[in-house]
N, C-alpha and C positions, 0 to 999 in steps of 0.2 A: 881586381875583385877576388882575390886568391881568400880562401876559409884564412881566419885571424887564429893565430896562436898564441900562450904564455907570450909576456915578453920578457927576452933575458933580462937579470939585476931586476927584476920587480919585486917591490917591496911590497909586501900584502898590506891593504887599506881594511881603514873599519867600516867604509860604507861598502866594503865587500855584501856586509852580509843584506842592507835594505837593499842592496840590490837587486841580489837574488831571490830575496819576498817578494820583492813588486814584479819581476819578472815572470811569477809562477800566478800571480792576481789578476795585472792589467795586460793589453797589448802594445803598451810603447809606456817606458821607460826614460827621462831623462834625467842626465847626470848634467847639474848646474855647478858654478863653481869660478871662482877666477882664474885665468890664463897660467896653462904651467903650474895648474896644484896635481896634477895627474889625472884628470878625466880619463884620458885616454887612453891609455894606460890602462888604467879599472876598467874600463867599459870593454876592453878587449879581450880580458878575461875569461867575458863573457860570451862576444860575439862570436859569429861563425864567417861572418863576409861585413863589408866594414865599402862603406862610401866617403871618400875623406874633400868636404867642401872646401879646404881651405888649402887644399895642395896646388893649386893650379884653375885655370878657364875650364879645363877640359869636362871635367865633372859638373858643374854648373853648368854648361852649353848641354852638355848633356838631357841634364834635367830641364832644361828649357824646352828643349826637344819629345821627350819622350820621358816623362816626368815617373810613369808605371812602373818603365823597363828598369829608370834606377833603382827604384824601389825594391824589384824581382832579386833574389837571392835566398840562401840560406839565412835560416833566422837562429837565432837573436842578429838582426840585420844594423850594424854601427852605422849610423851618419853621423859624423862628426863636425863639428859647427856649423849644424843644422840651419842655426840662423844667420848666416851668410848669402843665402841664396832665399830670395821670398818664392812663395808657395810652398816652403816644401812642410811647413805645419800641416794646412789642408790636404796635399795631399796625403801624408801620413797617415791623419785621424781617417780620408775616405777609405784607406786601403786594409785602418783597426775595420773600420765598418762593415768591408765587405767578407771581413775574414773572423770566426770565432775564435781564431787560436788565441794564446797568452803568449809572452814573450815575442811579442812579432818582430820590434823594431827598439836598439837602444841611442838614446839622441845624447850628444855632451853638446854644453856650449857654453859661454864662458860673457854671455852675457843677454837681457831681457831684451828680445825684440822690440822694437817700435811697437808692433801690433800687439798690443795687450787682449784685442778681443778676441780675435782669432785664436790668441793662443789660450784663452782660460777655456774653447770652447771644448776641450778635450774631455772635460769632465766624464767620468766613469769609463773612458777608454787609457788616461795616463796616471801616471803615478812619478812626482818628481823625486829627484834624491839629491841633497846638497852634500859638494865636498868642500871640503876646506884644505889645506895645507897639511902637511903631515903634523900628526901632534907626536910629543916626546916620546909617547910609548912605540909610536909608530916607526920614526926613525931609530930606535934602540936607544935611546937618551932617560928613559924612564923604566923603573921594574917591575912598575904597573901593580907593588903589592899592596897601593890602597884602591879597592875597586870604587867606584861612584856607585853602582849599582849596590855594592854591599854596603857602603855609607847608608845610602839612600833606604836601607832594610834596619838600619839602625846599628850594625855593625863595626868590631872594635875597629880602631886605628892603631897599626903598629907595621914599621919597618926599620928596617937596617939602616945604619948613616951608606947614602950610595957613594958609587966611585965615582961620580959625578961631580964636579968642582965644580965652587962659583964661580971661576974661569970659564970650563964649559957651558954654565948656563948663560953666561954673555954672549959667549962666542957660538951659541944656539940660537939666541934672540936676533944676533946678525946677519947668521947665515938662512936662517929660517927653515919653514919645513916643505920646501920645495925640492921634491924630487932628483928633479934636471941640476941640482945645486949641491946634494949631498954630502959629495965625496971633495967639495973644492973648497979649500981654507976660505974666512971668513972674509978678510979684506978683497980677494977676486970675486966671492958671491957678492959682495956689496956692490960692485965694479960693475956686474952686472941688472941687479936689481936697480941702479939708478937709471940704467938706459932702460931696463923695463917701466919704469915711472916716466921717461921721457916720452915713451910710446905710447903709453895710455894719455898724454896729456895731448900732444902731437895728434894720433889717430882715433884712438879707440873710443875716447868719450863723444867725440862728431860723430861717428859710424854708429852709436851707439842708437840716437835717437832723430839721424837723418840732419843735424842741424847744427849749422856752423860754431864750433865755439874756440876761442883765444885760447892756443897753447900756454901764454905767458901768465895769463889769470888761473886757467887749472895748475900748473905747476905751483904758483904762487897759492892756493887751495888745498893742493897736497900739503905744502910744508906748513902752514896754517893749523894742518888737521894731526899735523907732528906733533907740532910745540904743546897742542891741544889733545893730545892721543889720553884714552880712560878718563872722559872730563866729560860734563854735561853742556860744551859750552854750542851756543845758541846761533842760528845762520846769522841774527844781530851783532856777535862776540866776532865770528868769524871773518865778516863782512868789517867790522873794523878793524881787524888786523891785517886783511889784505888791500882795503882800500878799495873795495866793490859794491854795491850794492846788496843788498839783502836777497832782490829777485834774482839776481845774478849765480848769487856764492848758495842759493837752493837748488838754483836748476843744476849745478854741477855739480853738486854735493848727490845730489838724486843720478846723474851719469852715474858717477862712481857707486854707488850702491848700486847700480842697475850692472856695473862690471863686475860686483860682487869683490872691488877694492878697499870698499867701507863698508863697512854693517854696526850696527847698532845693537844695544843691549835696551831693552823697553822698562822703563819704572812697572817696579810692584806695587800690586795696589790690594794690599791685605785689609783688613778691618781694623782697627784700632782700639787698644784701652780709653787712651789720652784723646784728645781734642785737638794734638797736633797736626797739623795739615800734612799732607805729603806731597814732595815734587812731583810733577809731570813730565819732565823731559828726561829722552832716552842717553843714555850714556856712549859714546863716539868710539869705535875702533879702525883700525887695519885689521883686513881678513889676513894676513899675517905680519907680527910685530917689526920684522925688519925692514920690512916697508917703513916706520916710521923712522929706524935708523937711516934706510937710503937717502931718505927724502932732506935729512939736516946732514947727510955723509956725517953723521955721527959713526966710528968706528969703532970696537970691540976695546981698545984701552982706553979711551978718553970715555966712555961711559962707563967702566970701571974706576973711574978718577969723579964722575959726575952720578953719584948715587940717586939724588933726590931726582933728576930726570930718568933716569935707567927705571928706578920705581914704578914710573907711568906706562912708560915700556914694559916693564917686567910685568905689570899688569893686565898690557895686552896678552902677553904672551901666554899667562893662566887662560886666561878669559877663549883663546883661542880653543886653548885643548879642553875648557869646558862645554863651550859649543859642544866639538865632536863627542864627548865622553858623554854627556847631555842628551845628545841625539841619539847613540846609540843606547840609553835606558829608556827611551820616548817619552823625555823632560825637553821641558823649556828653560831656558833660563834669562833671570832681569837681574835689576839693580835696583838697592831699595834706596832711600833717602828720604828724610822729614826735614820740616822746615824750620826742626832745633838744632839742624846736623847731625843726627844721629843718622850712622848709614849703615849699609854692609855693600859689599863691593858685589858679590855676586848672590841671587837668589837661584837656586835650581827647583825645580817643582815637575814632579810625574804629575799631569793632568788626572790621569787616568784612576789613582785613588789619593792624590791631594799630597802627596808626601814632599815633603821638601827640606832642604840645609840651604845654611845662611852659613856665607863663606868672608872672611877678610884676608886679604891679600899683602901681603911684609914681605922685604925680602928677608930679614931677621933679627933676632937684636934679641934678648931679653926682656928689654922693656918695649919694645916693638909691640911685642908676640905678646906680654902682658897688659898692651892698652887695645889691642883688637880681641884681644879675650874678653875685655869687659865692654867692650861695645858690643859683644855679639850677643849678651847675656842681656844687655840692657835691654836690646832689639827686643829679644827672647819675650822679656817682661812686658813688654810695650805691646807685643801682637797679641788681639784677640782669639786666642787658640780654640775656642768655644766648635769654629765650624771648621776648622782645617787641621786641628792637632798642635800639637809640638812639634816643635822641628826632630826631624830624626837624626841629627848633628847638629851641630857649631863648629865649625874649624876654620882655623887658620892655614893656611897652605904660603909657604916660605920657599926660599931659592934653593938650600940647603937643607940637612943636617937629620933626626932621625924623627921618625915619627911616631907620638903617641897620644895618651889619654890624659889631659893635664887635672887635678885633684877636682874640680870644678864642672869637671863632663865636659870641656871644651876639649878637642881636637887639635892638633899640631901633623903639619906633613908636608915632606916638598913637593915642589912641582913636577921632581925626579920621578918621584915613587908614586904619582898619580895614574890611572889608570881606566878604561871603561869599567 
């Protein structure tokens, strides 16, 4: 129970800063997030004394015993995978209740409890924080001189070609932006992300929700959701490619979103000119892309050799750091698509006064970059701007090369030089 310090080599996160918001608002604090994206890390930052659920019996028996005492410490108080041990939600919230302070208690965990009701009942004592995987600016792979936040103001686009190769962005995709993975060439982090994928299929998704399920059908689920990685494709799509049932290839598709392994990008649903319909269905990721590499031990030169696949990957891979860069402007972001195929890969939108850019994803090409330029325009034309505005961009965001203002007002910029 010793007071929690820096920890050495820690790399500063951008959910540093909702952290420390919510810490200074509510009385308990949790950091959600998939296994090994750094919760712990960040949340120690912060704390002062740190209960750790998942080291050993000892701490659990504890809590069984004398459920208070563990709770007693120095605060910001870490428990960490909180939900490994039941009861310790309840008693949490009773000990927000019985105390005014802010910042009483900060929880990580690395997946959605069973008990859904118990946990929503926190309401106006908790405040969650999602992490994700390091994004490129994070790990130093990005110069971060196109900001989202200054996109989203309307703001020019313009950087430097980075030192960043398209080598590197591969061998970034593979190794992902997992902390514990950093510093280790690409082919030993894949070495171990796939035994991380064994684990989740193995344990984590049973543990998940109390109920038995076949290691061989979730692994077969994961690679499924590989082949299928940035695609809208459907528990029907998926269930015939694994050869499962429908009710099946949902319930464990909803594990893994509940590990925060899969998450989903949700359809836009703007107003329209036209008459054209728009899809419904959310668009499929990995909470980080190399997951989808693990999963086909696809390795860092053969997806340099296989473009048209590395594309859907490379996909994620945006998609990943717009989440964070996203969360950190307090936007959402979707995916649009109508049922003439006219799409755009990522919608971003601040609730808060409607502002939004429509992004398409290339890794490059010239004529790439000039057929998602004209899709994005088209998009442009097609949305009813009457009650939401213009978009405050168009860009395309590429693997590569330098970023700017193309004659048309569309946008060009890698995923190097992307940034909150």
């Amino acid at each position: 129970m010793s007071l929690v310090g820096p920890t050495p080599g820690y790399r500063s996160r951008l959910a540093e800063g909702p952290i420390a918001s919510a810490l200074r608002a509510v009385g308990a604090v949790v950091v959600e997030g998939p296994r090994a994206c750094g919760k712990t890390w960040t949340a120690r930052q912060f704390a002062a004394s740190e209960v750790l659920f998942d080291g050993g019996d000892e701490q659990r028996l504890a809590f069984a015993v004398d459920p208070e005492r563990i709770l007693e410490g120095p605060t910001p108080r870490l428990l960490d995978e909180w939900h490994l041990v039941p009861g310790t939600w309840n008693a949490m919230r009773r000990a927000c209740d019985d105390r005014p302070d802010k910042g009483i208690f900060l929880l990580t965990g690395s997946a959605f409890p069973p008990d859904d009701i118990t946990r929503h009942s926190g309401a106006g004592r908790v405040r969650r924080v999602r992490m994700r995987t390091m994004t490129l600016a994070e790990s130093g792979h990005s110069t971060g001189e196109v900001s989202l936040g200054s996109v989203l103001g309307g703001g020019p686009v313009s950087a430097a070609k980075p030192a960043t190769t398209f080598k590197d962005v591969v061998e970034c995709t593979v190794r992902g932006g997992w902390p514990g993975l950093a510093d280790l060439p690409a082919a030993v982090a894949q070495e171990n992300l796939s035994a991380y994928l064994e684990e989740i299929a193995r344990t984590d998704v049973a543990r998940v929700d109390r109920t038995r399920r076949d290691p061989a059908g979730v692994s077969a689920l994961i690679r499924s959701l590989a082949r299928n990685v940035s695609s809208e494709a459907s528990y029907s799509t998926l269930a015939a490619d694994v050869d499962l049932d429908r009710a099946t290839v949902k319930a464990y598709l909803e594990a893994l979103e509940r590990l925060f392994v899969a998450e989903r990008a949700p359809a836009w649903q703007p107003r329209l000119m036209s008459r054209v319909p728009l899809r419904q269905a959310p668009k499929r990721f990995f909470a980080d892309p190399s997951l989808a590499a693990a999963a086909l031990e696809v390795g860092a030169e053969r997806l340099r050799s296989e473009l048209n696949y590395f594309g859907l990957v490379f996909e994620n891979l945006v998609m990943r750091d717009l989440f964070v860069y996203a969360g950190a402007n307090g936007c959402k972001v979707h995916h649009y698509r109508d049922k003439s195929g006219l799409e755009a890969d990522a919608i971003v939108q601040r609730p808060s006064d409607g502002a939004w850019i429509a992004i398409e994803v290339k890794l490059g090409g010239a004529q790439a970059i000039e057929g998602a330029a004209n899709s994005l325009l088209r998009l442009e034309a097609n949305v009813d701007t009457s009650r939401i505005g213009p978009p405050a961009k168009l860009l395309v965001v590429t693997s590569t090369g330098y970023g700017y203002q193309r004659h048309d007002g569309v946008a060009v910029a890698p995923v190097t030089a992307l940034g909150p």
